[in-house]
N, CA, C and O atoms as a MOPAC input file, in Angstrom:
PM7 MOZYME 1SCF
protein

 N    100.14400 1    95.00500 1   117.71200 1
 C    100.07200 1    94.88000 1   116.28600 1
 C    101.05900 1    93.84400 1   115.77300 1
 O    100.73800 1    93.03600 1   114.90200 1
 N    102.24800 1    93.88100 1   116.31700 1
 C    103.69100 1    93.23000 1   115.91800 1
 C    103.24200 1    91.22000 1   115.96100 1
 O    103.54700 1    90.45600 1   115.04500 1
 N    102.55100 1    90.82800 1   117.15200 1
 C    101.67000 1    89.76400 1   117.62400 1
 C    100.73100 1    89.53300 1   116.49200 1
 O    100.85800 1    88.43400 1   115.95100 1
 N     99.83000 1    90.31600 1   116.02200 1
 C     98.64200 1    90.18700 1   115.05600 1
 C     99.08800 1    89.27300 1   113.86800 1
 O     98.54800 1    88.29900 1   113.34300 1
 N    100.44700 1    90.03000 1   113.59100 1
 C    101.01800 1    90.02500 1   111.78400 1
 C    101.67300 1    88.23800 1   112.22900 1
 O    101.52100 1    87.18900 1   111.60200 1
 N    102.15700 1    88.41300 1   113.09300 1
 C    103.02700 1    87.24000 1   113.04100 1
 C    101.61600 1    85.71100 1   113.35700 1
 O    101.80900 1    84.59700 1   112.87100 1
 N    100.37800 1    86.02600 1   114.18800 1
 C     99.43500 1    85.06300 1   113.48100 1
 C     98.78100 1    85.19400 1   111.77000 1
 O     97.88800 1    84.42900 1   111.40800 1
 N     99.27100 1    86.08600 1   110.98100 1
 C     98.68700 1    86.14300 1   110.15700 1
 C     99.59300 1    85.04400 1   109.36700 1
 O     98.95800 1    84.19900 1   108.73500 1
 N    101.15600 1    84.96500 1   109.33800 1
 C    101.62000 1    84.42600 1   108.88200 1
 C    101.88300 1    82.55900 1   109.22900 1
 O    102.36200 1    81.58600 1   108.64800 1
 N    101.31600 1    82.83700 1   110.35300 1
 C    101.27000 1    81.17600 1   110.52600 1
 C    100.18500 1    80.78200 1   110.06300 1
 O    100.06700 1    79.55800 1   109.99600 1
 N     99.03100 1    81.62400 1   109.58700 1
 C     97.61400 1    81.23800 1   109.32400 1
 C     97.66100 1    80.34100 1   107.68200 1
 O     97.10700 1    79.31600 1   107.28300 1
 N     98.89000 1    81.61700 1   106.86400 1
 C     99.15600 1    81.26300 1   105.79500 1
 C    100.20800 1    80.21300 1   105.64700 1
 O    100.23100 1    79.58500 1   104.58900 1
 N    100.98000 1    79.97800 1   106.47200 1
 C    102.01600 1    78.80400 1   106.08900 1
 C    101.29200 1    77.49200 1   106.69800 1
 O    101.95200 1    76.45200 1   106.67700 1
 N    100.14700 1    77.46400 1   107.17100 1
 C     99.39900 1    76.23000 1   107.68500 1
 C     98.48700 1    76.03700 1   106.45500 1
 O     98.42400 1    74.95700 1   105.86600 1
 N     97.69100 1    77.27000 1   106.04600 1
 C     97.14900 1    77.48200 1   104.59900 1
 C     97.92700 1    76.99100 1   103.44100 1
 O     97.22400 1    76.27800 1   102.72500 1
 N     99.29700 1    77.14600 1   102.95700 1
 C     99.85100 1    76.60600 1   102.27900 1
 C    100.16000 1    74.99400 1   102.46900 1
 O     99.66900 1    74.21000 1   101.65700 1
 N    100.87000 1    74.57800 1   103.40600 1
 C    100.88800 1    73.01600 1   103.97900 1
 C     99.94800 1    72.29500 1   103.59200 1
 O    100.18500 1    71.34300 1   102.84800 1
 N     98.49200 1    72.62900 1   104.07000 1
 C     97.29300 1    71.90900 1   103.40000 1
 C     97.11400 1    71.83300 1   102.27000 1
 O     96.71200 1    70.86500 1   101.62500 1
 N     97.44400 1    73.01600 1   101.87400 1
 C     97.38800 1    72.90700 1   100.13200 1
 C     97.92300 1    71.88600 1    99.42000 1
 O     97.68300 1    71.24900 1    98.39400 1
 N     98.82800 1    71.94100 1   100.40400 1
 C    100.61100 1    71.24800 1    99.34300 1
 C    100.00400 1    69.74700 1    99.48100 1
 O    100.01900 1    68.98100 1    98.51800 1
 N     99.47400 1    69.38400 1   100.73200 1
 C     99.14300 1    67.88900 1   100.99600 1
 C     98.25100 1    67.49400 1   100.07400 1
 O     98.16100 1    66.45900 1    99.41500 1
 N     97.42100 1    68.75000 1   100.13900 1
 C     96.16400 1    68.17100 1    99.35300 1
 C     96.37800 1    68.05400 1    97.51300 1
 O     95.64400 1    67.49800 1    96.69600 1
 N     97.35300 1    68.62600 1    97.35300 1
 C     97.50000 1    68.69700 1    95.89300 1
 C     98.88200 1    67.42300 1    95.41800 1
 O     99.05200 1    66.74600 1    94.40400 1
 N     99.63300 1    67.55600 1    96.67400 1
 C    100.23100 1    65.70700 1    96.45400 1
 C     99.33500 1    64.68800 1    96.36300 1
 O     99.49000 1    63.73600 1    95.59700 1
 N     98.19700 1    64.85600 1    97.25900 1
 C     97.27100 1    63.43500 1    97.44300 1
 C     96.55400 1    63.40800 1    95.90300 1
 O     96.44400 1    62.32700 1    95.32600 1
 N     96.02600 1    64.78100 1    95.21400 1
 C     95.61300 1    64.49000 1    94.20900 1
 C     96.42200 1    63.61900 1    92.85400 1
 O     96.19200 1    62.67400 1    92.10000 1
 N     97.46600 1    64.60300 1    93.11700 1
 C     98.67300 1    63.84400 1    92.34100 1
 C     99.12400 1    62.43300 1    92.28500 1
 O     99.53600 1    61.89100 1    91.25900 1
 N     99.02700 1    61.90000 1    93.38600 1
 C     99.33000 1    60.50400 1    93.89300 1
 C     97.64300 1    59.34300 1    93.09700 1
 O     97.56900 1    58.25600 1    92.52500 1
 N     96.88400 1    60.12900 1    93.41800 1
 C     95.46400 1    59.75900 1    93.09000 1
 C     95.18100 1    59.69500 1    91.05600 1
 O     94.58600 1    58.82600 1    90.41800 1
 N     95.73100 1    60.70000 1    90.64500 1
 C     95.36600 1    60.93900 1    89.21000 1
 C     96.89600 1    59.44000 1    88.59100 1
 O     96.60400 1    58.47500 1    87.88500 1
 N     98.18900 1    59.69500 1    89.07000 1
 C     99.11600 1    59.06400 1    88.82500 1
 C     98.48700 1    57.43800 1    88.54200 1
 O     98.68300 1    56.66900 1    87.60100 1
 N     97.43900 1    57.26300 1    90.11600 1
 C     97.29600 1    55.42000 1    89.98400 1
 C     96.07600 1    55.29300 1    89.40300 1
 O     95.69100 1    54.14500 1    89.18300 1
 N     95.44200 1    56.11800 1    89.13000 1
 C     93.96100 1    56.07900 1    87.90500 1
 C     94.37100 1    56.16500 1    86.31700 1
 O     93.65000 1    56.06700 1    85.32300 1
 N     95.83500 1    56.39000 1    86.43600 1
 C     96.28900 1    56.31700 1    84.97300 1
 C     97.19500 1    55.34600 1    84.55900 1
 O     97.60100 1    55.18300 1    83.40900 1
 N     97.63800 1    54.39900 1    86.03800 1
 C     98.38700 1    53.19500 1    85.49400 1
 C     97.11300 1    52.36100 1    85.67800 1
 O     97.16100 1    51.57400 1    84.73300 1
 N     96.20100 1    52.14900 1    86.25300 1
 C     95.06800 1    51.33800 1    86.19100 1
 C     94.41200 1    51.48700 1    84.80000 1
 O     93.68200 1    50.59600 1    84.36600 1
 N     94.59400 1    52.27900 1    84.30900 1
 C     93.58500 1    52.53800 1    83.03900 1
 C     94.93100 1    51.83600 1    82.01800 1
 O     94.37900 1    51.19500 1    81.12400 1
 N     95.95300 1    51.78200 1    81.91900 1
 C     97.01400 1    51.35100 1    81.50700 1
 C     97.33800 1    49.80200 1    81.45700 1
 O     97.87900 1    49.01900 1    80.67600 1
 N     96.83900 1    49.77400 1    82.46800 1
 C     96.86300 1    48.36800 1    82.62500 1
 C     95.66300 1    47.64000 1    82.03500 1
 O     95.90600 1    46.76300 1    81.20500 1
 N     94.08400 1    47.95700 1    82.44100 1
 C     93.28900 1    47.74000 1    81.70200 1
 C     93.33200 1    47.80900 1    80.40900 1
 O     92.55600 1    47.05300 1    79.82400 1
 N     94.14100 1    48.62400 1    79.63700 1
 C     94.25100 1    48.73400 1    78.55300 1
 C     94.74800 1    47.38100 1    77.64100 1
 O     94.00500 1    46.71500 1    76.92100 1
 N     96.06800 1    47.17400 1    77.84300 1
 C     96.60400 1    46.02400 1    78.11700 1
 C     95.71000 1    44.48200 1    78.48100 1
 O     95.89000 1    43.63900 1    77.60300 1
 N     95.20100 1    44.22900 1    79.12500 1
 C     94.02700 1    43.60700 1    79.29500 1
 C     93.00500 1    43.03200 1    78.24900 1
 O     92.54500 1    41.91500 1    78.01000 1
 N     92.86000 1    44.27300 1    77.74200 1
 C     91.97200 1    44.44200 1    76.86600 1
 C     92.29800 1    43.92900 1    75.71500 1
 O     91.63700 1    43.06300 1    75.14200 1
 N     93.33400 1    44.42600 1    75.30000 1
 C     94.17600 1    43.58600 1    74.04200 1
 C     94.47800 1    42.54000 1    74.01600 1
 O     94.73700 1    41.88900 1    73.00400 1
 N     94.51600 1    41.99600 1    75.68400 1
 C     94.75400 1    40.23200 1    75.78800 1
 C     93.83700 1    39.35800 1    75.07000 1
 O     94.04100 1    38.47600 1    74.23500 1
 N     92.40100 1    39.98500 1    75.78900 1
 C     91.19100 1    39.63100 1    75.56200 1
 C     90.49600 1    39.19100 1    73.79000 1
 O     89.91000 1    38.27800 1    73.20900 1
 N     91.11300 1    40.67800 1    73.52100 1
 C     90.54100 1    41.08100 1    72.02000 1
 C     91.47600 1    39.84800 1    71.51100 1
 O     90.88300 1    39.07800 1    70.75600 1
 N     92.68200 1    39.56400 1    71.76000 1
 C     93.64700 1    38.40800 1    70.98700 1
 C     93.20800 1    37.02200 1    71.26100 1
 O     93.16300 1    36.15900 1    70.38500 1
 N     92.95700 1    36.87300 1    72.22500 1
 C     92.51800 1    35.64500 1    72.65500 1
 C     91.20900 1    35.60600 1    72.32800 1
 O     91.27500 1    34.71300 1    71.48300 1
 N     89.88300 1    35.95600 1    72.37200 1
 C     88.82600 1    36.10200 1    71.38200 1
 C     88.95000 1    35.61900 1    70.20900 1
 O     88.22900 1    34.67100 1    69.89700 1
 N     89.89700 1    36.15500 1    69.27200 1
 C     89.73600 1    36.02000 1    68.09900 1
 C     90.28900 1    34.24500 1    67.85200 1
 O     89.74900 1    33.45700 1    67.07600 1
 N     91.23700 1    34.00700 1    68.56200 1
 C     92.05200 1    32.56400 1    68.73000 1
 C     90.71100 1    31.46300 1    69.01000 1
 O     90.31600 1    30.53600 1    68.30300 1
 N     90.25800 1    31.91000 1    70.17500 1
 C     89.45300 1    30.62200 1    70.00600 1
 C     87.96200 1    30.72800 1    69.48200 1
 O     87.14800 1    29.82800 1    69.69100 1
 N     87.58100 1    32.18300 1    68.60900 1
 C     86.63500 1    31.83100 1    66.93700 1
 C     87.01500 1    31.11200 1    66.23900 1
 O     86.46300 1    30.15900 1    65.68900 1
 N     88.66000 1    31.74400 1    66.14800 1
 C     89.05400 1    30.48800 1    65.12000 1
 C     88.85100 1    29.31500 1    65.37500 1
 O     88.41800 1    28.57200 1    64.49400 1
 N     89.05700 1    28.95400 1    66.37500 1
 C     89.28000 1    27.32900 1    67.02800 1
 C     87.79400 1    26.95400 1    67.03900 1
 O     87.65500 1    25.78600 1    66.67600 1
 N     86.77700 1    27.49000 1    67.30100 1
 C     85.22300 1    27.40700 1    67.27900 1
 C     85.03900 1    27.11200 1    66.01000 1
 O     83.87900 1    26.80500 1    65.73600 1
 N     85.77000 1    27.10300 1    65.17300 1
 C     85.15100 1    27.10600 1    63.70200 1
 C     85.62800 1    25.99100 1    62.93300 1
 O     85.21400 1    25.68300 1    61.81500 1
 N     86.82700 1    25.20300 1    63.81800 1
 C     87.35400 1    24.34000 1    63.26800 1
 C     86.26500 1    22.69400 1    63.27500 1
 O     85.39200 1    22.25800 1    64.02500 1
 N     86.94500 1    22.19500 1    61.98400 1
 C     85.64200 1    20.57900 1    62.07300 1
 C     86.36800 1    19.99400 1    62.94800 1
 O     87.48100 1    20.18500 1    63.43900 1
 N     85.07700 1    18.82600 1    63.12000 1
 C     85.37200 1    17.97400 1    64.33900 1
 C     86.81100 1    17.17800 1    63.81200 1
 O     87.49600 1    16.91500 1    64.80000 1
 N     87.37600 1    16.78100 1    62.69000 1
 C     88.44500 1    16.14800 1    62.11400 1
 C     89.37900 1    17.08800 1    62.93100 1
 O     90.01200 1    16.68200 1    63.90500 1
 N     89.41000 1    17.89500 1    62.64400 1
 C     90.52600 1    19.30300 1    63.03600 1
 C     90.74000 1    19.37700 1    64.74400 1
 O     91.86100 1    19.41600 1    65.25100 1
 N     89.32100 1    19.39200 1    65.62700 1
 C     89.43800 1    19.48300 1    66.76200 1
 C     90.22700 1    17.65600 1    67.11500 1
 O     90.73900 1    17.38600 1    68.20100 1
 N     90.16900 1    16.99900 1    66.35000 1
 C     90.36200 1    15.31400 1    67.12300 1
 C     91.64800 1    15.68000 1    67.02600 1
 O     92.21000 1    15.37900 1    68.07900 1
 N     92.54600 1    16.29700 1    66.09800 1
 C     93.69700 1    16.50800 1    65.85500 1
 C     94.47400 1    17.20200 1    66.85800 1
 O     95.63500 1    16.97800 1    67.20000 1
 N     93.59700 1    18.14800 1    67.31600 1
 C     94.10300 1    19.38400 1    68.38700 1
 C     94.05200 1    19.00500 1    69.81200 1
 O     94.67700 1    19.67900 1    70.63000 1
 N     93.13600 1    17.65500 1    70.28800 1
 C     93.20300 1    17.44000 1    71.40600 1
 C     94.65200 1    17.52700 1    72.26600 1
 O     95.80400 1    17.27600 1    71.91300 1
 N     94.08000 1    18.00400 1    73.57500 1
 C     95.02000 1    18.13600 1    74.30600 1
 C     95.98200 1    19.89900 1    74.83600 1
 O     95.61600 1    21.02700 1    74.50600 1
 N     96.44600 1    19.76200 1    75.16200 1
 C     97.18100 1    21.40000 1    75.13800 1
 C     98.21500 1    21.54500 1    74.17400 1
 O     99.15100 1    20.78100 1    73.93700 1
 N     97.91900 1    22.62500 1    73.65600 1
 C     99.36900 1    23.39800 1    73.06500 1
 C     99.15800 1    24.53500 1    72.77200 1
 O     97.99900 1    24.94600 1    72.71800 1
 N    100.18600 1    25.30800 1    72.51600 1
 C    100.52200 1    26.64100 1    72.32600 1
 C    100.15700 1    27.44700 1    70.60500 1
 O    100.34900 1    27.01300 1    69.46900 1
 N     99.82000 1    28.20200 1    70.89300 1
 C     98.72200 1    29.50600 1    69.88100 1
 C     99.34400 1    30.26700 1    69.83200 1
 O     98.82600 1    30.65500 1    70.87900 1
 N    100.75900 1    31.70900 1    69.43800 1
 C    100.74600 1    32.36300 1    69.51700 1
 C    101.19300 1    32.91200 1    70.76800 1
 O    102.29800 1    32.49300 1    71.11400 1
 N    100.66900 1    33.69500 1    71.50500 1
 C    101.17900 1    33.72600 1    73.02300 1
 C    100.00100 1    33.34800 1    73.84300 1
 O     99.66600 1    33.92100 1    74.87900 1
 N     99.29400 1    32.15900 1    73.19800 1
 C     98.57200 1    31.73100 1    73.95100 1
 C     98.40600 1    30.33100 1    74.15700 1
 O     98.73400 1    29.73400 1    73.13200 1
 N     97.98100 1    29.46200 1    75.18500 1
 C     97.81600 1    27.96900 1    75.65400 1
 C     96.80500 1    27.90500 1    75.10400 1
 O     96.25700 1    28.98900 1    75.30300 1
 N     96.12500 1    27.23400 1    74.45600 1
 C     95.04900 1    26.57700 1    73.96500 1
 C     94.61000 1    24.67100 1    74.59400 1
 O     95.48900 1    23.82400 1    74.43500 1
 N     93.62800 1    24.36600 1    75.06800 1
 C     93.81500 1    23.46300 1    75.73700 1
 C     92.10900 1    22.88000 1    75.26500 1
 O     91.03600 1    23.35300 1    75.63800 1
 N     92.32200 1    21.88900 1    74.47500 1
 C     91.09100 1    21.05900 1    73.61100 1
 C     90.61400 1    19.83700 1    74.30300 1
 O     91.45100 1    18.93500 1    74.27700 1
 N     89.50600 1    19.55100 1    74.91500 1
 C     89.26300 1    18.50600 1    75.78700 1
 C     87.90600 1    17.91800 1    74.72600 1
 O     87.31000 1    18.66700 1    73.95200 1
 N     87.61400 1    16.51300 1    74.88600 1
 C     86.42700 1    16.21900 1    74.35700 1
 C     85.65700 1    15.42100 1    75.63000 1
 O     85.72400 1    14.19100 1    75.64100 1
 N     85.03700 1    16.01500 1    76.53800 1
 C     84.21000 1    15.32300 1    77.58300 1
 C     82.80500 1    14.37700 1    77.02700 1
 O     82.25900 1    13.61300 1    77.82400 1
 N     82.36100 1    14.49700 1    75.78100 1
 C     81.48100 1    13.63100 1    75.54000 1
 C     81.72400 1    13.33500 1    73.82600 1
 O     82.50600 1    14.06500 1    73.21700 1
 N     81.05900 1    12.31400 1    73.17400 1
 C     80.99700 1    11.99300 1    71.68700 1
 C     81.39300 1    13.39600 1    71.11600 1
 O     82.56900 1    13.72500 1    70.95900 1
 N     80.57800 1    14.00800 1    70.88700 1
 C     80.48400 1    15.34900 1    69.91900 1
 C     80.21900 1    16.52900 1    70.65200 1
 O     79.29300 1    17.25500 1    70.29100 1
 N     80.98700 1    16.84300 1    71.74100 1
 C     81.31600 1    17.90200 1    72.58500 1
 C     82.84400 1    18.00200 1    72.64700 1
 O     83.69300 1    17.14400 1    72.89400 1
 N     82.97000 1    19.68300 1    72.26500 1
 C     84.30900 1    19.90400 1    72.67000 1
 C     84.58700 1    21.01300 1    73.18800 1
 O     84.48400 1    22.02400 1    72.49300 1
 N     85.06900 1    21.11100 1    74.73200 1
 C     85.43900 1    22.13500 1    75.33700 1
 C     86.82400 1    22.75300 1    74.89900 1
 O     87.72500 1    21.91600 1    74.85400 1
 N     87.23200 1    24.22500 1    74.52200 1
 C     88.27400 1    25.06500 1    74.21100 1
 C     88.24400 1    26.18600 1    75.23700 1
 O     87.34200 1    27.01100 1    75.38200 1
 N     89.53300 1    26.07100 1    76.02200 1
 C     89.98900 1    26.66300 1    76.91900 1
 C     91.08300 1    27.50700 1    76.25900 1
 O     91.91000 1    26.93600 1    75.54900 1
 N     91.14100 1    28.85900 1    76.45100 1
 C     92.56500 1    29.33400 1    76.00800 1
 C     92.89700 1    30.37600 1    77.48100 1
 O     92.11500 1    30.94200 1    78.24400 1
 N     94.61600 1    30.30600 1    77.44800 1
 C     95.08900 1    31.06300 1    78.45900 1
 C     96.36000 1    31.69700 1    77.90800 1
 O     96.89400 1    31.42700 1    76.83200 1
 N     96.76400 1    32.59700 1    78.83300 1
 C     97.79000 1    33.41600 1    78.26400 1
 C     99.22100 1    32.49800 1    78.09400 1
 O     99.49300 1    32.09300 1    79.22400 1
 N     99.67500 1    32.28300 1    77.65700 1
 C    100.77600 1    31.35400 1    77.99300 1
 C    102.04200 1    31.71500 1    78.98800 1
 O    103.01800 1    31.01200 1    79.24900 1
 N    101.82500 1    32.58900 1    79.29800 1
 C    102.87100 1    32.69700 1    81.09300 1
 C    101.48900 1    33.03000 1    82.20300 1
 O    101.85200 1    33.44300 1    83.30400 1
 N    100.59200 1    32.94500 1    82.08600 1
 C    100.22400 1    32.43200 1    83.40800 1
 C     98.59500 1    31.57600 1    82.89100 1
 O     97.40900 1    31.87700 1    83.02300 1
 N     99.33300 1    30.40900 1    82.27100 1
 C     98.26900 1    29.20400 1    81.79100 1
 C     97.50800 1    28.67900 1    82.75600 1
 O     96.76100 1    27.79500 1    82.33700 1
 N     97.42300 1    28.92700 1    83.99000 1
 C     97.06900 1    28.19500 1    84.94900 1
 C     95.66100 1    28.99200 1    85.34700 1
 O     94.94400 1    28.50100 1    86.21900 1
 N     95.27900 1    30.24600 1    84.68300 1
 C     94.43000 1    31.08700 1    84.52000 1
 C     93.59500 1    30.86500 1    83.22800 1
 O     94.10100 1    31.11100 1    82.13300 1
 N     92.44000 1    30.44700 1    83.33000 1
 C     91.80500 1    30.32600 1    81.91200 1
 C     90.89400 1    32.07700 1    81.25700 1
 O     90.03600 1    32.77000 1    81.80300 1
 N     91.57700 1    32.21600 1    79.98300 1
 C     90.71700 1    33.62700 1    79.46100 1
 C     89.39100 1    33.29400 1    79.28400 1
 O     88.43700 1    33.55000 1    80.01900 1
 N     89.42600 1    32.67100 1    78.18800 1
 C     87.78300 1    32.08900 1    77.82700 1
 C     87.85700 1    30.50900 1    77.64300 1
 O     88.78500 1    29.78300 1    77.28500 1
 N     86.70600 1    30.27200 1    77.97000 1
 C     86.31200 1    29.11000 1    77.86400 1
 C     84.79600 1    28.74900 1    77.01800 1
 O     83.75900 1    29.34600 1    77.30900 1
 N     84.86100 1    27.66600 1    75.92300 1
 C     83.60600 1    27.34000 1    75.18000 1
 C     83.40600 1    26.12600 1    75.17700 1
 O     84.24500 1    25.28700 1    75.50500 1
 N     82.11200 1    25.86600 1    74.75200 1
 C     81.92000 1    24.16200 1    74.41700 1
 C     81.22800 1    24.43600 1    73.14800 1
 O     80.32700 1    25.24800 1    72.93400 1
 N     82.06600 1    23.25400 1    71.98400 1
 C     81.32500 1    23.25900 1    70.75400 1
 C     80.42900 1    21.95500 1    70.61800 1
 O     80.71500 1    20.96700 1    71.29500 1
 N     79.43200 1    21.94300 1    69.81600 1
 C     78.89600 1    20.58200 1    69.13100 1
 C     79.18100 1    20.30200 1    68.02900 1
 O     78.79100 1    21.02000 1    67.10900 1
 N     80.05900 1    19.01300 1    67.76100 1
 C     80.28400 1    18.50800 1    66.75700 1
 C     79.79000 1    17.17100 1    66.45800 1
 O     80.49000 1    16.20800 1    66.77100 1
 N     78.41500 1    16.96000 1    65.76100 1
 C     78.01800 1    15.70900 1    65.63700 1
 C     78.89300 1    14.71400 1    64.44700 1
 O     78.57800 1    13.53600 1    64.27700 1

């Protein structure tokens, strides 16, 4: 009998162990699904800011864009105005610490 009890108790401290692993791993799991969503979040607001920057810039006349050619800074953002043909103008905007990444990119017609 004395034999029996003492597998009963290793049954349960192996029973507990798994538990414990398995409820760290969840923990570890819910922790990086909530800085990812955190981060996306963040993201998102880049996006939504930079969006609105280059409507504006979409909306500007061609006088306004001849003015803007070239790169410069928006806010916390790079804005970078190219004219590849007569009355085409490409608007690039990027975050301004890592400009080397473009957010959005458009081409307007300005005859």
């Amino acid at each position: 009998m004395r034999s029996r009890s003492g597998f009963a108790l290793l049954e349960a401290i192996i029973a507990l162990a798994i538990l414990g692993t398995a409820g760290l791993s969840l923990v570890a799991l819910i922790r990086s699904g909530l800085e990812g969503e955190r981060r996306t979040r963040g993201e998102e607001k880049l996006m939504a800011s930079a969006s609105r920057v280059l409507t504006a810039m979409a909306l500007l006349t061609r006088e306004d864009l001849d003015r803007r050619l070239g790169t410069h800074a928006v806010g916390e953002f790079s804005v970078e105005v190219q004219r590849p043909e007569q009355a085409l103008y490409r608007l690039a905007i990027a975050a301004a610490d890592r400009s080397s990444t473009e957010l959005l990119v458009t081409v307007v017609y300005r005859p």
